[in-house]
C-alpha positions as CSV (number, residue, x, y, z in Angstrom):
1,X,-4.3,-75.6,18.5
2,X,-0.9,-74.9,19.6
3,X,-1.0,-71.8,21.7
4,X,-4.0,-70.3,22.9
5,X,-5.8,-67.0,21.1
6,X,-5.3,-64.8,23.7
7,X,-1.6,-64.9,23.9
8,X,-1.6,-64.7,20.2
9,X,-3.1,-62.0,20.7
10,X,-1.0,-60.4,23.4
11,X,2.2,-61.3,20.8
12,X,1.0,-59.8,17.7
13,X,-0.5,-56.4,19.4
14,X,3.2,-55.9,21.1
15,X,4.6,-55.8,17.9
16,X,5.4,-52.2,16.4
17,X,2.6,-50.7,14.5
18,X,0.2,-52.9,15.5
19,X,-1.7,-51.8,18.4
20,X,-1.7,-48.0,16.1
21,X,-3.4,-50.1,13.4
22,X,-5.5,-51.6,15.7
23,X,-7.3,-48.9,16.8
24,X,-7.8,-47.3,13.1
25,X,-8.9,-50.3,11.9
26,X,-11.5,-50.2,14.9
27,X,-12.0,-46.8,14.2
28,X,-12.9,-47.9,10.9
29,X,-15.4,-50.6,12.2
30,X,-13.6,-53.6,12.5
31,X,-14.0,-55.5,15.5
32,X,-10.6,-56.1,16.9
33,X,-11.3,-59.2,18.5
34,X,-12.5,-61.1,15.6
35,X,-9.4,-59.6,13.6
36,X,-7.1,-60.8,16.4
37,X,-8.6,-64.1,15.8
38,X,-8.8,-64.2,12.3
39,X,-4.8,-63.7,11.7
40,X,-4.8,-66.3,14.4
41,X,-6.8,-68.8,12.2
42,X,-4.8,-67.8,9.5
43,X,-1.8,-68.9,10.6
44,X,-3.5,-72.2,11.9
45,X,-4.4,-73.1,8.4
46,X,-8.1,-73.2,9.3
47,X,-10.1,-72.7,6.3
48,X,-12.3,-69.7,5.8
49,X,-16.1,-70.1,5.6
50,X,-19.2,-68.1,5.1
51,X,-20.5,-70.8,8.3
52,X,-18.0,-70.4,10.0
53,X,-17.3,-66.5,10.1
54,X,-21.2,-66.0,10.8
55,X,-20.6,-68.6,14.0
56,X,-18.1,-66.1,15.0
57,X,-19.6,-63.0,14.6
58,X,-22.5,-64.4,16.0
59,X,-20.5,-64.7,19.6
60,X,-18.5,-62.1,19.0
61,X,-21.1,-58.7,18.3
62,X,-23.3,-58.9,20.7
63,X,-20.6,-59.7,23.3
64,X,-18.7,-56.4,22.1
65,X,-22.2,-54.3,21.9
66,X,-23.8,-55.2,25.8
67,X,-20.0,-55.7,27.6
68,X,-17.0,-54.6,25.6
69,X,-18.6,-51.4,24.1
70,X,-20.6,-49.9,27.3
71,X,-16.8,-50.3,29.2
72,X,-15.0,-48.7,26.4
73,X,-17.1,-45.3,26.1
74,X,-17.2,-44.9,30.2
75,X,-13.8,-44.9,29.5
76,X,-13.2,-42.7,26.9
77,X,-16.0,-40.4,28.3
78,X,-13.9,-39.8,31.3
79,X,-10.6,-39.3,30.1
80,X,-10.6,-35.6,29.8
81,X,-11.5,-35.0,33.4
82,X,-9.6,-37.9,34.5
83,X,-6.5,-35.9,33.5
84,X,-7.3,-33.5,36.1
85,X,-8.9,-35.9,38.9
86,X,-6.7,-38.5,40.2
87,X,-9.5,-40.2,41.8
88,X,-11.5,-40.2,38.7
89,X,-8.0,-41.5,36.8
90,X,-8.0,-44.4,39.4
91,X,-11.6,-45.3,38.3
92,X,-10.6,-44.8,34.8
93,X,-7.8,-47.3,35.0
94,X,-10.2,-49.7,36.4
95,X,-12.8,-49.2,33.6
96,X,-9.8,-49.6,31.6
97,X,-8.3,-53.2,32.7
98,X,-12.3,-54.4,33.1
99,X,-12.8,-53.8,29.3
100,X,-9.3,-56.0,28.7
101,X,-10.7,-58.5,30.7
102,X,-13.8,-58.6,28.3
103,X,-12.0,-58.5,25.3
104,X,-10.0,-61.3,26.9
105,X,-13.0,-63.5,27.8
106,X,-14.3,-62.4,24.0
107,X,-11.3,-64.1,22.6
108,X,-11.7,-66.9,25.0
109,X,-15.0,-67.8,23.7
110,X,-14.1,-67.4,19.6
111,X,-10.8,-70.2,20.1
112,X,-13.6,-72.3,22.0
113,X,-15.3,-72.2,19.3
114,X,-12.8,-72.3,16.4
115,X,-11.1,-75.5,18.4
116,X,-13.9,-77.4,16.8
117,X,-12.3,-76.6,13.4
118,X,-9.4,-78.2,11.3
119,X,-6.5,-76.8,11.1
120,X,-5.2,-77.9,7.7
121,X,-2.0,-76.3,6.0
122,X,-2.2,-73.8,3.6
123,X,-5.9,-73.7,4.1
124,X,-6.6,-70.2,6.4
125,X,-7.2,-67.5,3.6
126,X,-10.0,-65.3,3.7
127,X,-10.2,-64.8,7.4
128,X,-8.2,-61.2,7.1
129,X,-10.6,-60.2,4.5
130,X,-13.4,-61.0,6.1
131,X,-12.7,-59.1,9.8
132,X,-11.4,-55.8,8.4
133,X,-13.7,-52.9,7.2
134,X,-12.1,-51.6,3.5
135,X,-9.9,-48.4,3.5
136,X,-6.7,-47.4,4.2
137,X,-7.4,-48.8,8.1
138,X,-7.7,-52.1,6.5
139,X,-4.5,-52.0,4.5
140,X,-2.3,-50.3,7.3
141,X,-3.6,-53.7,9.7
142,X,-2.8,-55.7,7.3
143,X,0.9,-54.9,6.5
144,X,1.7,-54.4,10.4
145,X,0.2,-58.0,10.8
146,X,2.6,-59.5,7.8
């Protein structure tokens, strides 16, 4: 595959609109991660399979639940006081860049795995659908990631 996951990634979530619809559709319950990397088969042309999403999910939610989610609340559990504690805001910011690093390692290990796959043109529908919860989350994420 041409260019790694994870600056896909980085790419598409600069775009305008995207990071906002990000964090609805994770709102929502999506898993960013495995959305990220679902547009990113997508565009590879790999094909879309009930075997192959489970193989995905299967590295991807417990990785988010133990490591990705435990960072994340920390975080958001201290932002009100970290607005008044600069030490605290320091920590914060720390919690902050170890949860990228997680969600970076995440990604890391779903290309590892979906390198195994074809890439065949025309082929990588389904992979949207799959990753995004319904609802208006799900639509928005979808028409910033067009």
């Amino acid at each position: 595959m041409q260019d790694d996951l994870w600056r896909h990634a980085c790419e598409l979530y600069a775009r305008p609109g995207v990071e906002a619809a990000c964090l609805a559709a994770q709102e929502a319950g999506s898993n960013v991660c495995l959305v990220l990397c679902a547009h990113w088969l997508e565009r590879r042309g790999v094909a879309w399979t009930a075997g192959r999403a489970e193989a995905l999910a299967e590295i991807a939610l417990p990785w988010t639940e133990t490591v990705v989610m435990p960072l994340r609340t920390l975080r958001q559990q201290w932002k009100p006081a970290a607005m008044e504690d600069e030490t605290l805001r320091a920590l914060r910011a720390s919690i902050k860049a170890l949860e990228l690093d997680a969600e970076r390692a995440l990604l890391e290990r779903l290309q590892a795995q979906a390198c195994r796959w074809p890439c065949l043109a025309g082929s990588g529908a389904g992979w949207l659908d799959w990753a995004l919860q319904e609802g208006q989350a799900s639509a928005t994420l979808q028409a910033a990631l067009a």
